[in-house]
VEXNU-35855 format. One line per field, with one value per residue: chain; residue number from 1; y, z, x of N, C-alpha, C, CB in turn. Coordinates in steps of 0.02 Angstrom, whole numbers, plus 50000, padded with zeros to 5 digits. Glycine has a CB too. Layout:
BEGIN
ch: [A_...]
i: [NUM_...]
n_yy: [Y_...]
n_zz: [Z_...]
n_xx: [X_...]
ca_yy: [Y_...]
ca_zz: [Z_...]
ca_xx: [X_...]
c_yy: [Y_...]
c_zz: [Z_...]
c_xx: [X_...]
cb_yy: [Y_...]
cb_zz: [Z_...]
cb_xx: [X_...]
***
This chain:
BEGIN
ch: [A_A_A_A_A_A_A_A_A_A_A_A_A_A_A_A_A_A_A_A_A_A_A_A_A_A_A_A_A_A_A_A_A_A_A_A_A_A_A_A_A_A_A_A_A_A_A_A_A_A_A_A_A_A_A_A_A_A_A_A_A_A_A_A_A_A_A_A_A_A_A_A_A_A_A_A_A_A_A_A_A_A_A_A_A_A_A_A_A_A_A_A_A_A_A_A_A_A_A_A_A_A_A_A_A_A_A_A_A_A_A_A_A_A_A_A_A_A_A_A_A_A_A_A_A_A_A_A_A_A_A_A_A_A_A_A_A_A_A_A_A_A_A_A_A_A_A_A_A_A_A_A_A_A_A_A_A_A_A_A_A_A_A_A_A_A_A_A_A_A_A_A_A_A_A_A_A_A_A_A_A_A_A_A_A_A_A_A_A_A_A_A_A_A_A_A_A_A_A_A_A_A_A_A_A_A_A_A_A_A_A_A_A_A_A_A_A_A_A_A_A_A_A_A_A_A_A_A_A_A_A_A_A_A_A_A_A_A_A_A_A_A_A_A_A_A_A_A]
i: [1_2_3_4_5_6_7_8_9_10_11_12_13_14_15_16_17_18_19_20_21_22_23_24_25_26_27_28_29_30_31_32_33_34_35_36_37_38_39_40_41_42_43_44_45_46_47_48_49_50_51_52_53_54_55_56_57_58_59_60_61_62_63_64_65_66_67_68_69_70_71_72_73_74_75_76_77_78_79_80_81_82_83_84_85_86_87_88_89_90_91_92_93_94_95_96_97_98_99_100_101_102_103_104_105_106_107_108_109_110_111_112_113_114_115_116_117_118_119_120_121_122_123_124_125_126_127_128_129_130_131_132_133_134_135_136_137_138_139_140_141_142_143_144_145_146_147_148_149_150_151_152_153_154_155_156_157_158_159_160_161_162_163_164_165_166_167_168_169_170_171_172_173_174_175_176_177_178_179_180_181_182_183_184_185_186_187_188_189_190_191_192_193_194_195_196_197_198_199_200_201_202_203_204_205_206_207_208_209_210_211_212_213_214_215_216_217_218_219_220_221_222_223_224_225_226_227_228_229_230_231_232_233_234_235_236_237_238_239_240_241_242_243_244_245_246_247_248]
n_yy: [47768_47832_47993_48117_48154_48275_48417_48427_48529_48667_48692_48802_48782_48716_48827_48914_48860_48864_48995_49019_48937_48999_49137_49119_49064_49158_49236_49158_49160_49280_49369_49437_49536_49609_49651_49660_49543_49396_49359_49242_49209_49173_49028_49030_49173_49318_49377_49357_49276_49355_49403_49479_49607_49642_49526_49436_49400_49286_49215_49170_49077_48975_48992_49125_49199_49332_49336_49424_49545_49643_49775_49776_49758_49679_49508_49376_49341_49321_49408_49573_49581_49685_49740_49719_49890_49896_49825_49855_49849_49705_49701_49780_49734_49590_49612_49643_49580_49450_49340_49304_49236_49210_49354_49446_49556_49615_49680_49699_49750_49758_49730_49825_49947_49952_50036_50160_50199_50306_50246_50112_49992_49828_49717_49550_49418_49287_49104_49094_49212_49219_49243_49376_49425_49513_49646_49735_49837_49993_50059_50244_50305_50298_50313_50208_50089_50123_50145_50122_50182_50235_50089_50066_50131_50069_49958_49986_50012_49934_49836_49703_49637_49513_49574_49698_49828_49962_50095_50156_50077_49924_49771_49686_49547_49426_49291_49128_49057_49011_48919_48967_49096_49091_49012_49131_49236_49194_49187_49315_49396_49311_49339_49483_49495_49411_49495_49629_49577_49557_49666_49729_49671_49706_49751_49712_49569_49544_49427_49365_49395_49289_49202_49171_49145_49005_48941_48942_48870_48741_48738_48699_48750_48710_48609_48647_48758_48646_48596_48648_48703_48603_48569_48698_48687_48564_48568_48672_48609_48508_48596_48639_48768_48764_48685_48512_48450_48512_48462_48502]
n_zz: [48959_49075_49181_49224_49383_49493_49527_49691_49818_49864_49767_49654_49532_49548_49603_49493_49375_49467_49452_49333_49294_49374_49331_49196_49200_49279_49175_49099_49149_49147_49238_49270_49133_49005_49072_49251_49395_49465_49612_49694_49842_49859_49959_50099_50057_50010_49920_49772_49630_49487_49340_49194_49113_48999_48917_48874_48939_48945_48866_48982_49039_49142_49105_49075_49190_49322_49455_49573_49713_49875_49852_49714_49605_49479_49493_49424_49273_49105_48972_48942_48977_49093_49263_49303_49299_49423_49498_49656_49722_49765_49816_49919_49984_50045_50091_50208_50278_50344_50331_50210_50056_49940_49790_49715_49586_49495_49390_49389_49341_49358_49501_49564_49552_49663_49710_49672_49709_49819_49980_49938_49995_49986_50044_50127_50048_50007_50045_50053_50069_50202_50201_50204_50328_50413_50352_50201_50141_50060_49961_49949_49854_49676_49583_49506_49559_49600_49639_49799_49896_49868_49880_49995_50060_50012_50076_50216_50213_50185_50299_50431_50339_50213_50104_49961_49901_49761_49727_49585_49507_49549_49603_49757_49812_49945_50029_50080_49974_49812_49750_49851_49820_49709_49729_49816_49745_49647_49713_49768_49673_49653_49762_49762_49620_49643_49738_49676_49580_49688_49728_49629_49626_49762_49917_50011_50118_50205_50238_50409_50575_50646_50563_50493_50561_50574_50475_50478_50561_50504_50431_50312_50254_50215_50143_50055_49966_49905_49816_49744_49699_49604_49539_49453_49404_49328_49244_49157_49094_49022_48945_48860_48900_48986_48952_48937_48991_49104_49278_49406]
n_xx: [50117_50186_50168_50261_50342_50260_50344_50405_50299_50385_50483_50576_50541_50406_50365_50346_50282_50156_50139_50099_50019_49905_49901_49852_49751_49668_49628_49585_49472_49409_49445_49556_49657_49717_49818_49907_49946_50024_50107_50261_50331_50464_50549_50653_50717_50713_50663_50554_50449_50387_50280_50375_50339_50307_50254_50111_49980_49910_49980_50062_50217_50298_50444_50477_50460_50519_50639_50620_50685_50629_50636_50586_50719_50781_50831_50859_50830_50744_50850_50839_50703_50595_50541_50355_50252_50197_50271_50323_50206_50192_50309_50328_50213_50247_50349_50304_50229_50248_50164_50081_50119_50088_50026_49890_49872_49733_49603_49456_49310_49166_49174_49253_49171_49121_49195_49154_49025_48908_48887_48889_48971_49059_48999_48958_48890_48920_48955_49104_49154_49178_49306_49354_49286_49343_49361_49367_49450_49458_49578_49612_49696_49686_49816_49924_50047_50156_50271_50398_50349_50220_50184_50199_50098_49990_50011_49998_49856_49803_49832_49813_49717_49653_49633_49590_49529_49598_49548_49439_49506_49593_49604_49678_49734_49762_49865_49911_49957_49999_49877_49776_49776_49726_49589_49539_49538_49435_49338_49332_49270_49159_49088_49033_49001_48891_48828_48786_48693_48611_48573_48510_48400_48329_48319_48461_48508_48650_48766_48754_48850_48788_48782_48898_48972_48913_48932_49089_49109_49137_49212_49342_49495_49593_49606_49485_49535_49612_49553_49485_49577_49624_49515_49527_49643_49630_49543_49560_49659_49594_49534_49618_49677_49774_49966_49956_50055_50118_50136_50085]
ca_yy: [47801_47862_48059_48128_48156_48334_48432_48458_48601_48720_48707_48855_48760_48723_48881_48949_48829_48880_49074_49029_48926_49035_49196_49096_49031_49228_49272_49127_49150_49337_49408_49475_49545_49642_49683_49621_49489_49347_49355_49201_49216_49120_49015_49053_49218_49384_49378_49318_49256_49385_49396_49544_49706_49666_49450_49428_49337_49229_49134_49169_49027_48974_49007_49208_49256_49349_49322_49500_49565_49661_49838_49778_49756_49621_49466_49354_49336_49320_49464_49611_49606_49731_49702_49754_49951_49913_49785_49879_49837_49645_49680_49778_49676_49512_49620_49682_49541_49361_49281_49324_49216_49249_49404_49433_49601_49622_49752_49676_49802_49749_49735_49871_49973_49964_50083_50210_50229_50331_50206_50034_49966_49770_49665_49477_49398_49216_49105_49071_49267_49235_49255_49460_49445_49584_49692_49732_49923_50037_50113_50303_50312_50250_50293_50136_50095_50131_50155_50102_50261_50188_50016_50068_50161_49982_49906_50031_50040_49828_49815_49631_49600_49475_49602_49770_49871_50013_50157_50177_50037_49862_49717_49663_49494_49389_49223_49087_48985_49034_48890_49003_49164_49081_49020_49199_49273_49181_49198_49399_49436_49290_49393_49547_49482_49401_49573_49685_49538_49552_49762_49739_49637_49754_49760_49654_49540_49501_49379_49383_49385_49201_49141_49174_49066_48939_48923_48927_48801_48681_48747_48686_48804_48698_48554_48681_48772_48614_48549_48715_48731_48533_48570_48712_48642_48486_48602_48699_48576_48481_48632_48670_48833_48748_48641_48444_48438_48549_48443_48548]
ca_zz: [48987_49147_49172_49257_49466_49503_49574_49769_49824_49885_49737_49629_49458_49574_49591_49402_49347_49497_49449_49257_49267_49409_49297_49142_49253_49301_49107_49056_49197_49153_49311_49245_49066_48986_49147_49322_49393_49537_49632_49743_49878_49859_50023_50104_50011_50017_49841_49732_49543_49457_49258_49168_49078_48920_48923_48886_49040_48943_48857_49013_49045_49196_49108_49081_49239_49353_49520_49609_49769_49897_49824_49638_49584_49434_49530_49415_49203_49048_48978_48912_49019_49145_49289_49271_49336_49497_49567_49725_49759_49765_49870_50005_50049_50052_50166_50258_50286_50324_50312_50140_50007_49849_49795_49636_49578_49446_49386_49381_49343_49393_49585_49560_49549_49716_49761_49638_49718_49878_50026_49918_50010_49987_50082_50125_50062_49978_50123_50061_50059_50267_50223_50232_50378_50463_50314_50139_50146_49983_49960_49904_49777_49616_49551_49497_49643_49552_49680_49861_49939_49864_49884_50089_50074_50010_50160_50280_50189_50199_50372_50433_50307_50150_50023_49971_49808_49753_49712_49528_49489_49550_49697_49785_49855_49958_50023_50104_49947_49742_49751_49892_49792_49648_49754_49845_49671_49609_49782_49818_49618_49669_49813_49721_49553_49675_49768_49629_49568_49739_49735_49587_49656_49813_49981_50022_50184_50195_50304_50491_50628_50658_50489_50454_50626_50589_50412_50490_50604_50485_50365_50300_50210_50176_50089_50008_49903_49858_49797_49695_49638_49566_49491_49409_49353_49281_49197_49108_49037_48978_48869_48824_48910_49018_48955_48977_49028_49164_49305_49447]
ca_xx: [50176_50179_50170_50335_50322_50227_50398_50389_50283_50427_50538_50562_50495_50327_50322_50357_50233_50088_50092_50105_49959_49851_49883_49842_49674_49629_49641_49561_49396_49389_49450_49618_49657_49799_49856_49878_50001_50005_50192_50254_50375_50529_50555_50716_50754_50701_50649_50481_50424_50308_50295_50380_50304_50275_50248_50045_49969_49870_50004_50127_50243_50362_50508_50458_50451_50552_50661_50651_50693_50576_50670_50590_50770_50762_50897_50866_50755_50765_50898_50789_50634_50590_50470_50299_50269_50173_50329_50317_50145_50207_50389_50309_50150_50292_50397_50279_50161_50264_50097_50088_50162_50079_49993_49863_49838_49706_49568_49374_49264_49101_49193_49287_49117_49087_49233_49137_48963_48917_48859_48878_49019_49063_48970_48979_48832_48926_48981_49159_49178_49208_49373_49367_49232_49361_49358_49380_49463_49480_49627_49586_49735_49691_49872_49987_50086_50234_50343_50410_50317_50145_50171_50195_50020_49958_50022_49937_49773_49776_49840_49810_49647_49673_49615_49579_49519_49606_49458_49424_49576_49569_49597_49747_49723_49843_49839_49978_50010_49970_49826_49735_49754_49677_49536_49511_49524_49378_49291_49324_49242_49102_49037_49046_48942_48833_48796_48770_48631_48556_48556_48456_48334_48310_48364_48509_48510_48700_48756_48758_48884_48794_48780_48967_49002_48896_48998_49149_49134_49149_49260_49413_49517_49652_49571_49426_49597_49655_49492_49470_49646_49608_49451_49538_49712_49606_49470_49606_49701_49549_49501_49650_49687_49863_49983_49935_50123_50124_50124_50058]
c_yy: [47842_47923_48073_48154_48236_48373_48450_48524_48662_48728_48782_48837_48748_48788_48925_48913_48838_48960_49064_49033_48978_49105_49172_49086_49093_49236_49235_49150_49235_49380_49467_49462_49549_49680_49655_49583_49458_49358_49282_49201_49152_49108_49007_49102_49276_49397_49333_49335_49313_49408_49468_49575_49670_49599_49445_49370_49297_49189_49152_49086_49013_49007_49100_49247_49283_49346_49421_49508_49620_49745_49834_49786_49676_49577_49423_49344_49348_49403_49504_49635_49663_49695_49750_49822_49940_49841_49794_49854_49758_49665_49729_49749_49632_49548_49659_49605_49447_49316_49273_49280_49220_49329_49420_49517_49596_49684_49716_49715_49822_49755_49789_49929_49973_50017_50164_50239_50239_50275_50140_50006_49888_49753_49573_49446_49324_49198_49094_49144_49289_49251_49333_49465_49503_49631_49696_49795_49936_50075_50164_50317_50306_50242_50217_50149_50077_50123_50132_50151_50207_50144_50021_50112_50097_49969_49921_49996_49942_49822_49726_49584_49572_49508_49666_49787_49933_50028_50168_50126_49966_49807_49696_49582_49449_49352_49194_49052_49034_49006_48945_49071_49142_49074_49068_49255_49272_49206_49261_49405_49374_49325_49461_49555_49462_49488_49631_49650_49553_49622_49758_49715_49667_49732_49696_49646_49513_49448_49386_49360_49294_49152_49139_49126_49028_48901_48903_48877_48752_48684_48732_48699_48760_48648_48592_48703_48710_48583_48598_48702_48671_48531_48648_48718_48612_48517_48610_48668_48530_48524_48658_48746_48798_48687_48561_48436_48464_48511_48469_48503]
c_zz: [49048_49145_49232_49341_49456_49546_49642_49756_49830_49842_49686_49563_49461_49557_49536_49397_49395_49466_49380_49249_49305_49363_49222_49156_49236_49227_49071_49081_49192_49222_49313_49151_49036_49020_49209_49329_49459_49530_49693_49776_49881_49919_50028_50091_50026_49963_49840_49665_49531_49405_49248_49130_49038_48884_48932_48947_48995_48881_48920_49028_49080_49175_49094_49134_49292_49412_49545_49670_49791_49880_49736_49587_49550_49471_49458_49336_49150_49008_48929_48960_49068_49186_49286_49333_49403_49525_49646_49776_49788_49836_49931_50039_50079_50109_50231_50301_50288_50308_50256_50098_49938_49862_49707_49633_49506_49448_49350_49397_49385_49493_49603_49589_49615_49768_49746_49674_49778_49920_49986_49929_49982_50034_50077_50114_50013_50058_50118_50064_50155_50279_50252_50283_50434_50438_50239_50117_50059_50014_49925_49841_49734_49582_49550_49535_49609_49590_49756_49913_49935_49881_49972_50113_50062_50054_50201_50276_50236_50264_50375_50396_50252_50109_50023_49897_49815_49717_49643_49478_49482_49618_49691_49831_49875_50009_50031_50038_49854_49748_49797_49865_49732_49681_49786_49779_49659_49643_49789_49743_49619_49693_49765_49662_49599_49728_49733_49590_49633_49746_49669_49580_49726_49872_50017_50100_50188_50231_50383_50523_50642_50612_50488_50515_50611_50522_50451_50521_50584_50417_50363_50273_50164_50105_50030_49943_49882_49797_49738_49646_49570_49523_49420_49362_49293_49213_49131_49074_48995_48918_48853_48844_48953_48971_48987_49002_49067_49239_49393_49507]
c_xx: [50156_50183_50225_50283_50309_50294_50366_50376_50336_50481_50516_50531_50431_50314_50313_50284_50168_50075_50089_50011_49908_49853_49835_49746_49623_49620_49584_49478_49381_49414_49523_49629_49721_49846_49839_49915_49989_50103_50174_50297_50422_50552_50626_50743_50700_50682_50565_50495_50360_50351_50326_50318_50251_50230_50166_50040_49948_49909_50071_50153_50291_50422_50524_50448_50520_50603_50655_50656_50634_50586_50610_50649_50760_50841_50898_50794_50791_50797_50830_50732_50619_50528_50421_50299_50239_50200_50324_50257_50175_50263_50349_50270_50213_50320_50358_50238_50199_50225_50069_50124_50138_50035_49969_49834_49789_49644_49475_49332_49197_49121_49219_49219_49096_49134_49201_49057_48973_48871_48856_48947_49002_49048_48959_48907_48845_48980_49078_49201_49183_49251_49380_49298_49264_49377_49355_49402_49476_49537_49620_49624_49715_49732_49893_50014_50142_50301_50336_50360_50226_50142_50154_50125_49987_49966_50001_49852_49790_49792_49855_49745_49698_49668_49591_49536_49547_49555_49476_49483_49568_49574_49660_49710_49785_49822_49923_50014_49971_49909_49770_49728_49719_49598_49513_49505_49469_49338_49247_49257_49172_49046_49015_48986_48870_48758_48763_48718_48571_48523_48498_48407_48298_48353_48383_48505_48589_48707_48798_48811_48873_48804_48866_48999_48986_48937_49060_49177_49162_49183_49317_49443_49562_49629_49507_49492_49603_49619_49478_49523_49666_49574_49509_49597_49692_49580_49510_49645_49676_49543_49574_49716_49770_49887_49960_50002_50155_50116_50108_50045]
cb_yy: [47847_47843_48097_48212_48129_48322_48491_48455_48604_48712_48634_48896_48697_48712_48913_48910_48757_48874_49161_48948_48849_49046_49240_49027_49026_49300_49262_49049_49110_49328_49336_49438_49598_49682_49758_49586_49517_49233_49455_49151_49236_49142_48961_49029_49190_49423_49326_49350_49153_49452_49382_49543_49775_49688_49415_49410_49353_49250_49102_49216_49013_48904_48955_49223_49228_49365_49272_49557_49587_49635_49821_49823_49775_49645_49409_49332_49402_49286_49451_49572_49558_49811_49672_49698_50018_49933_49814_49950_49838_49611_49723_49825_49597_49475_49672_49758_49565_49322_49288_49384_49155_49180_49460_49355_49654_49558_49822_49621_49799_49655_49687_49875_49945_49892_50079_50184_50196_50412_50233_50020_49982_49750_49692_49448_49458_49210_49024_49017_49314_49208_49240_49535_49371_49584_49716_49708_49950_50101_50096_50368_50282_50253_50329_50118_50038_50212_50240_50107_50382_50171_49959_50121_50229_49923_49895_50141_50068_49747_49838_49618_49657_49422_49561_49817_49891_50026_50263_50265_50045_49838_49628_49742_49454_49440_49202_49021_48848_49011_48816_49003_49219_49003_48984_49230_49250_49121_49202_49489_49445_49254_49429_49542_49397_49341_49611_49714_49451_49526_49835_49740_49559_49754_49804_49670_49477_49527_49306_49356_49441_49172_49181_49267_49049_48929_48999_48964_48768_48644_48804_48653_48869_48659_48487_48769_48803_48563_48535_48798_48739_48487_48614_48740_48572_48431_48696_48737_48546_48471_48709_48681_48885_48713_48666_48371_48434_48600_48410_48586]
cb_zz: [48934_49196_49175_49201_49537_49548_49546_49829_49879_49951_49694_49629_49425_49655_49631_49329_49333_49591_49476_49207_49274_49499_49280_49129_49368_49349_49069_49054_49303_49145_49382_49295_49052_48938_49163_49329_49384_49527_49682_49734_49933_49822_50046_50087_49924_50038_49787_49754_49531_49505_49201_49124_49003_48857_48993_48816_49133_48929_48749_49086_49004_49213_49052_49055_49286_49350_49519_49598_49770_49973_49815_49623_49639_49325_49623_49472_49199_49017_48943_48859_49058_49118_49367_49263_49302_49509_49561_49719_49703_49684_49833_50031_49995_49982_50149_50223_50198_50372_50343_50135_50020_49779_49837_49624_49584_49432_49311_49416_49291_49361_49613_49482_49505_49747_49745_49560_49700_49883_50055_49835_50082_49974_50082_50198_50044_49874_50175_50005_49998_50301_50159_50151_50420_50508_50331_50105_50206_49942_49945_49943_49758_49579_49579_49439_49720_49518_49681_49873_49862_49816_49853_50129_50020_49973_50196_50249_50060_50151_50416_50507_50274_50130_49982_49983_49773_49737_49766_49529_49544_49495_49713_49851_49822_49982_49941_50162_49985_49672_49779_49959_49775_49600_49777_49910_49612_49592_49847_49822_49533_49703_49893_49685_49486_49731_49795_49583_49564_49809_49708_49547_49672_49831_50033_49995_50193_50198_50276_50531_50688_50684_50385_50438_50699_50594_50358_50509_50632_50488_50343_50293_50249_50230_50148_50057_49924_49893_49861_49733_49694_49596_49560_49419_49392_49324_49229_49128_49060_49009_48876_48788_48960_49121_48969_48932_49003_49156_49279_49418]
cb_xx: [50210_50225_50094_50403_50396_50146_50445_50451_50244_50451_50564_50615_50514_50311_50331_50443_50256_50091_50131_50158_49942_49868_49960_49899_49689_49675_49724_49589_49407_49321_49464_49693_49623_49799_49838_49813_50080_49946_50235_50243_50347_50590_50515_50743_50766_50747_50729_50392_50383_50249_50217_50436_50374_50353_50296_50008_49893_49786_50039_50121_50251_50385_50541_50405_50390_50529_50754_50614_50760_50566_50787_50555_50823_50757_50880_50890_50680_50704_50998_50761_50618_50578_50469_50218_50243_50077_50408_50312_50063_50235_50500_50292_50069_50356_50475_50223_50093_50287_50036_50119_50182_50008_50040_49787_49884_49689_49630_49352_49248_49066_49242_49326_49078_49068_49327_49137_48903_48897_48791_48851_49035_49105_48916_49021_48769_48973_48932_49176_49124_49211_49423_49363_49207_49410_49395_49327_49550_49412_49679_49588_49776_49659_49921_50037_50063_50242_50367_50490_50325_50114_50248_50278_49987_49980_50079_49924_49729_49832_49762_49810_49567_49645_49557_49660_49428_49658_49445_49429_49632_49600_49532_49792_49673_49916_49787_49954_49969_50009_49843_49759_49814_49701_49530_49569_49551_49362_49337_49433_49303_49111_49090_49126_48971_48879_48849_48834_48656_48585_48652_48465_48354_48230_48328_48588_48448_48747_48776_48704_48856_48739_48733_49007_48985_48808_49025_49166_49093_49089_49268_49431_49557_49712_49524_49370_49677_49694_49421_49479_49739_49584_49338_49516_49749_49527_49428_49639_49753_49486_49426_49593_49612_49869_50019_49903_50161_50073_50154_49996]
***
């Protein structure tokens, strides 16, 4: 039997079924827990999909998630739900940032840890971590960005970089499509594990102004996400962790 057609990228059931499975992904790969959410910008609309409150990530499921506006005003979910408390963080990047269409907050300790010590900033020393080669800023808050006020200090702190860490909290990452925040997910907390291996082996050589050119030259972003977001669709529904009837 044939397996039903994969819906077009830009419909809204694509996109139910990309943040189900990419939160489901983060939960499953350790990177997000009992907290934390991926949003995706609904094309045409002023609105995005991100899960309610109370809905565990790691069995979340397309039909649990949200429609909200860039206010965090619930448009459209299942009756009951609320959206989760740091909404805001999600509706102002989107309205701040058109280049933006998903956004993954989560809280990874070990990366996190580098907003906590004096002089051990994040440094680029994996080559797919070129993406933040024009920054990686902390935001000093560590409150929940509870509200419209905070969420517009997020948007400062981040400016025009892909990613941030709030200090003593966790990472904001954001990325054109869900597939690319999954792969900068894995990426940002790559570099990160990798760095805090290399600090404990002594003094770190990151990589250079040339090394990160000579990477780039021949990088292909678009085809590297898709190649990722393949390997880890497939992975996950081998073991178990997605739906085999998710057609992604």
């Amino acid at each position: 039997m044939n397996k039903p057609e994969i819906p077009p990228a830009d419909t809204e059931l694509a996109l139910r079924l990309k943040v189900a499975a990419c939160t489901q992904l983060l939960v499953h790969h350790k990177l997000m827990n009992y907290s934390g959410h991926v949003s995706a910008r609904l094309p045409s609309r002023d609105a995005f999909l991100i899960q309610p409150i109370d809905v565990p990530r790691s069995g979340l499921g397309p039909e649990h998630l949200l429609i909200c506006d860039y206010d965090g005003k619930i448009l459209q979910g299942p009756a009951g739900e609320k959206a989760p408390a740091e909404v805001a963080l999600h509706g102002e990047i989107l309205r701040a940032r058109p280049d933006v269409n998903s956004v993954a907050h989560f809280h990874h300790d070990l990366t996190n840890a580098f907003t906590l010590v004096e002089d051990r900033p994040l440094l680029i020393v994996k080559n797919h971590a070129i993406r933040w080669a024009d920054g990686m800023p902390v935001h000093p808050d560590p409150a929940h960005v509870a509200n419209a006020k905070l969420g517009r200090a997020v948007v400062e702190t981040l400016g025009k970089h892909h990613a941030l860490q709030i200090r003593a909290h966790g990472q904001v990452i954001t990325a054109e499509s869900v597939e690319a925040v999954l792969t900068d997910s894995v990426h940002f907390v790559e570099n990160a594990e990798a760095l805090y291996h290399a600090t404990c082996l002594g003094k770190v050589v990151p990589l250079s102004p040339a090394d990160i050119a000579s990477f780039a030259e021949h990088f292909k972003r678009t085809r590297h996400v898709n190649k990722l977001w393949r390997f880890y669709i497939e992975s996950g529904q081998a073991d178990g962790v997605l739906p085999a009837d998710w057609n992604i």
